[in-house]
C-alpha positions in Angstrom: -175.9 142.3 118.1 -174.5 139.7 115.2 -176.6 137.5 113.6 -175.0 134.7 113.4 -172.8 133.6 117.0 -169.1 134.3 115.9 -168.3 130.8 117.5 -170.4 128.8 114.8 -168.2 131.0 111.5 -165.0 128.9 111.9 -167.2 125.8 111.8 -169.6 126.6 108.7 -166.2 127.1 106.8 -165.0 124.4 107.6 -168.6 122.2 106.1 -168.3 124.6 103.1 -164.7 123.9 102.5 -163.9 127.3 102.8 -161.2 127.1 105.4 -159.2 124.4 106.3 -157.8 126.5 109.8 -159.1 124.2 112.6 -161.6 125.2 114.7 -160.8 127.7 117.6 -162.3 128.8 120.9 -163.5 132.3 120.8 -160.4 134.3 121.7 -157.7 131.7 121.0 -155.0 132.6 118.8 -153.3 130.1 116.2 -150.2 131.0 117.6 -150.9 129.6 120.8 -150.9 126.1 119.5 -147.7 123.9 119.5 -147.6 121.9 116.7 -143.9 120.2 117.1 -145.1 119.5 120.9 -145.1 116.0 120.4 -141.7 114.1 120.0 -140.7 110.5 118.9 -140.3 109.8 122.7 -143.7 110.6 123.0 -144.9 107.8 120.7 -143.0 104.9 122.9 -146.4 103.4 123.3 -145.6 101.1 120.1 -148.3 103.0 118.3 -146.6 104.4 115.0 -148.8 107.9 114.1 -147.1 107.2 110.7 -144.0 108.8 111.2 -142.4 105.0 111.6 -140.7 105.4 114.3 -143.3 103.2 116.2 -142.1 99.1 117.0 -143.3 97.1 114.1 -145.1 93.6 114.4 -142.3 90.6 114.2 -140.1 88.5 115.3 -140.5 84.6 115.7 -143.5 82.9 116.3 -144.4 81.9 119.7 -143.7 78.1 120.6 -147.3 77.0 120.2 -148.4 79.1 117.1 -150.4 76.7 114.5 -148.7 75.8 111.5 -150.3 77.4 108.8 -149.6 74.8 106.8 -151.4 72.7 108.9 -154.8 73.5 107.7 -157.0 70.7 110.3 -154.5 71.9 112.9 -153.9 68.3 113.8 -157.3 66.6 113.8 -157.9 63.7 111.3 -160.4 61.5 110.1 -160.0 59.5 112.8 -162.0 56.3 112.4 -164.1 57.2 109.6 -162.3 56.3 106.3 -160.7 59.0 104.0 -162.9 60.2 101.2 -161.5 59.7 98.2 -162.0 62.0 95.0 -163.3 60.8 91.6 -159.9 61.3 90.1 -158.7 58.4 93.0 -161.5 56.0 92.2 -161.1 53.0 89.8 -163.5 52.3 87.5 -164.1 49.7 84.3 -166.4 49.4 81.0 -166.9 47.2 78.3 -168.4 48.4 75.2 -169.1 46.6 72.3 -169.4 48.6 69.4 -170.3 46.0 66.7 -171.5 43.1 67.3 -173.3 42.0 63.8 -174.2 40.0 61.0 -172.7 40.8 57.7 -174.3 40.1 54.1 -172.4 40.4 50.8 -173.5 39.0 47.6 -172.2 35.9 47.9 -171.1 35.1 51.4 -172.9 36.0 55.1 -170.3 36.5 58.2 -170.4 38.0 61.7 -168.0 40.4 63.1 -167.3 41.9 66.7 -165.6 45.2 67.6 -165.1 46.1 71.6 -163.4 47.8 73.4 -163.0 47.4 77.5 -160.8 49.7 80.3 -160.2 49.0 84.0 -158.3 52.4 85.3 -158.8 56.0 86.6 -159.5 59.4 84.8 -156.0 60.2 84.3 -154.1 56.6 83.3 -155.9 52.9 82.5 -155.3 50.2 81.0 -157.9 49.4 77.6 -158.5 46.4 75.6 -159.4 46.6 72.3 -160.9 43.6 69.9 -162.1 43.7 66.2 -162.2 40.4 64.4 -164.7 38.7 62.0 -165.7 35.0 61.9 -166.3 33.3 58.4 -167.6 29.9 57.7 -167.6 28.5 61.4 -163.8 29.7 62.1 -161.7 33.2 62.7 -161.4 34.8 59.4 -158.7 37.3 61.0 -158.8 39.3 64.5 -156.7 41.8 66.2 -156.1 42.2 69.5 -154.4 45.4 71.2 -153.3 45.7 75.2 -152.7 49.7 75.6 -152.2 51.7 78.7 -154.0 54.9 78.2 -152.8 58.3 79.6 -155.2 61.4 79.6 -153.0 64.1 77.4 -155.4 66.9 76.7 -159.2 67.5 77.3 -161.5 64.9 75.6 -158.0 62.9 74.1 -155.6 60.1 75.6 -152.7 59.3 74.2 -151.9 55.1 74.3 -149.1 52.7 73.9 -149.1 48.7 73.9 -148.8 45.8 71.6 -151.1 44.5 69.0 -151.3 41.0 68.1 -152.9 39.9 64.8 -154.1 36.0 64.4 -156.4 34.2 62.2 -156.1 33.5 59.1 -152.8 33.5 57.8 -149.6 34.3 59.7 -149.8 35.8 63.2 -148.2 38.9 63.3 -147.0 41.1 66.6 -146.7 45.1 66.8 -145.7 47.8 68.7 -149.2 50.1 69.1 -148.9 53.7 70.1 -151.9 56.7 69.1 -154.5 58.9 70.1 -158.1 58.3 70.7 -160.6 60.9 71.5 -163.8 63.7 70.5 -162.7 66.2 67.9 -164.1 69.1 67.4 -168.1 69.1 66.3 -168.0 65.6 68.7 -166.1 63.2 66.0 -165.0 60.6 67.9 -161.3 59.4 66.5 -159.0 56.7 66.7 -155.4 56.9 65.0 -153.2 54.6 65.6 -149.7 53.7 64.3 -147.5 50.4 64.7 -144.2 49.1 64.0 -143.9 45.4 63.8 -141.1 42.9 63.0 -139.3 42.9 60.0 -139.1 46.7 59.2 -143.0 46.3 59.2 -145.3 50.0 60.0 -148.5 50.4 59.9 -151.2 53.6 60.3 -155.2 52.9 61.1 -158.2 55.1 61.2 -161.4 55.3 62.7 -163.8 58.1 62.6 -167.4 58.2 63.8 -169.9 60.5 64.3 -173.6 60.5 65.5 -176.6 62.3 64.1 -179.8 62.2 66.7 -183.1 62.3 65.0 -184.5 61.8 68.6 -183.1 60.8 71.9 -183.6 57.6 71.1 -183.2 57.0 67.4 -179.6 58.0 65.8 -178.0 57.5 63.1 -174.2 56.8 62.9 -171.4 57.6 60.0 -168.6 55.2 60.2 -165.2 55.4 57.9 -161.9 52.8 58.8 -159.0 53.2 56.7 -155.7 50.9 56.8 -152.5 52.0 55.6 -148.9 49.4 55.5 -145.8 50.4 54.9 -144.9 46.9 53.1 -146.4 44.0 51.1 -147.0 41.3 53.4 -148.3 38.6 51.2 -148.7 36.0 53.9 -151.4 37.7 55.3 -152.5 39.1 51.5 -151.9 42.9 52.6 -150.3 45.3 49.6 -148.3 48.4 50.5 -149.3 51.5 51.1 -154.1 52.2 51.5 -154.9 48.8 52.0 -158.4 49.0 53.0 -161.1 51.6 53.3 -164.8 50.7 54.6 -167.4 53.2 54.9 -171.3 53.3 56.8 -174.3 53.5 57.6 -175.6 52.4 60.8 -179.3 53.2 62.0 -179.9 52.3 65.5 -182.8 52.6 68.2 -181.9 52.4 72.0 -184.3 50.8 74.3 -182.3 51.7 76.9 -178.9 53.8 76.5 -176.8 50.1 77.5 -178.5 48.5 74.7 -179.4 49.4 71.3 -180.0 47.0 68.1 -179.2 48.7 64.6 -179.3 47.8 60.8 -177.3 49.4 58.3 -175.2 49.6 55.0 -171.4 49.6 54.7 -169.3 49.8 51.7 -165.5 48.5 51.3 -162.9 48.4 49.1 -158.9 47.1 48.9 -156.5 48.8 46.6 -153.1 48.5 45.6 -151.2 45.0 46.7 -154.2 44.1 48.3 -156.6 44.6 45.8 -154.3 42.1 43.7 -154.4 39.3 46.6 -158.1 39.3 47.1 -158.6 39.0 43.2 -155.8 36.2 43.1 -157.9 34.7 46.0 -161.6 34.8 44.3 -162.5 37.1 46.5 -164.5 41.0 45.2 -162.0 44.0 45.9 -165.0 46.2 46.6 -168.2 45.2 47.6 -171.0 46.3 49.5 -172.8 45.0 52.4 -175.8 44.8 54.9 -175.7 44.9 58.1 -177.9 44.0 61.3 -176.6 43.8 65.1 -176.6 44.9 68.7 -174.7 47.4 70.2 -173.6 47.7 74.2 -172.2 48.5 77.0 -172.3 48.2 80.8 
């Protein structure tokens, strides 16, 4: 008598990979099985034993199949308004970045810098104002109308006119620059202009801001102006006009409103340097500041 049934060997091979012979009924020959039995007409079921002879899935699309396109498959919003995305909203600021009492040796003078927008992420359209007010009157001002457009991450590239008043002749320009966070958060403004008269023109703004707490920061400031010609009217030299550098120290109550005191050095050179000594008036000088800066 065998130990092990003779029925179970075929299968125990066939675990242990020993054999890959299918598994036969005690007495069955391989011979007796047909393996070219089946025939492509035996596969005109549609199902395709992967051979591909089988019918394969196509053809049109019946009548009422959904458009795929169609992705709410006809329902709206019906009576409930559309939402709308952040990039679809408009939106508008003002911010006024100095507004502040200036002391020199000899003379005291305020001055205002803002800057407002009304627009959307991608395109708005920005004011900007700096000016300074002497004696009761407007020493000088400029005034730019830009339309902003978002170019790269953190920059927008913008294009208007600037209109300069004051005192002195007015003076119009063609404005077009860039205005956003560097890298290691500078924030910069370069702008360059082309007035009447063959007149160009390249400013510079660069700021950055050091927190000593959340509440307390301090804030590096340096402006440089640059003409392409003597313009004595308004007592500008070619080539650097004007560089100012400073200090500002301020404390936010609240993150809308923060007052500030701080120290600023400037200085005219070249052409201009020669008008403001002509005038009676210090080519360099430094001066101290005090003010309020804020937005809503």
């Amino acid at each position: 008598m065998s130990i092990v049934n003779r029925s179970w060997v075929p299968l125990i091979a066939v675990m242990l990979g020993l054999s890959a012979q299918p598994v036969l009924a005690e007495g069955e020959a391989v011979s007796d099985m047909n393996h070219g039995s089946m025939t492509a007409s035996d596969n005109d079921s549609g199902m395709d034993m992967g051979g591909g002879t089988g019918a394969m899935q196509g053809g049109s699309a019946p009548a009422d199949a959904r458009d795929p396109h169609a992705y709410s498959d006809g329902y709206d919003f019906g009576a409930i308004p559309r939402p709308r995305f952040a990039d679809e909203q408009n939106f508008a600021s003002l911010r006024m970045d100095r507004f502040e009492a200036v002391r020199s040796e000899n003379n005291t003078s305020a001055l205002y810098d803002l800057q407002a927008w009304f627009g959307r992420d991608y395109d708005r359209l920005v004011l900007k104002a700096e000016g300074s007010i002497d004696d009761g009157k407007l020493d000088e001002s400029s005034t730019e109308l830009l339309w902003g457009h978002a170019v790269a991450t953190y920059w927008d590239g913008q294009l208007g006119l600037r209109y300069d008043s004051g005192d002195g002749s007015t003076r119009s320009w063609l404005a077009f620059g860039l205005q956003g966070l560097a890298p290691y958060w500078f924030e910069v403004d370069i702008t360059g202009y082309i007035g009447e008269q063959g007149r160009t023109a390249l400013s510079l703004e660069a700021e950055y801001e050091i927190l000593f707490t959340q509440r307390l920061i301090l804030q590096p400031r340096l402006e440089a102006d640059v003409y392409g010609k003597d313009d004595a009217e308004r007592g500008i030299g070619a080539g650097l006009s004007e560089v100012s550098a400073g200090l500002r120290l301020r404390y936010e109550i609240r993150r809308e409103i923060a007052p500030y005191v701080g120290v600023e050095w400037a200085g005219k050179y070249g052409g201009s340097a020669d008008s403001a000594r002509a005038a009676g008036v210090d080519s360099s000088e430094t001066r101290a500041v005090a003010g309020v800066r804020f937005w809503f």
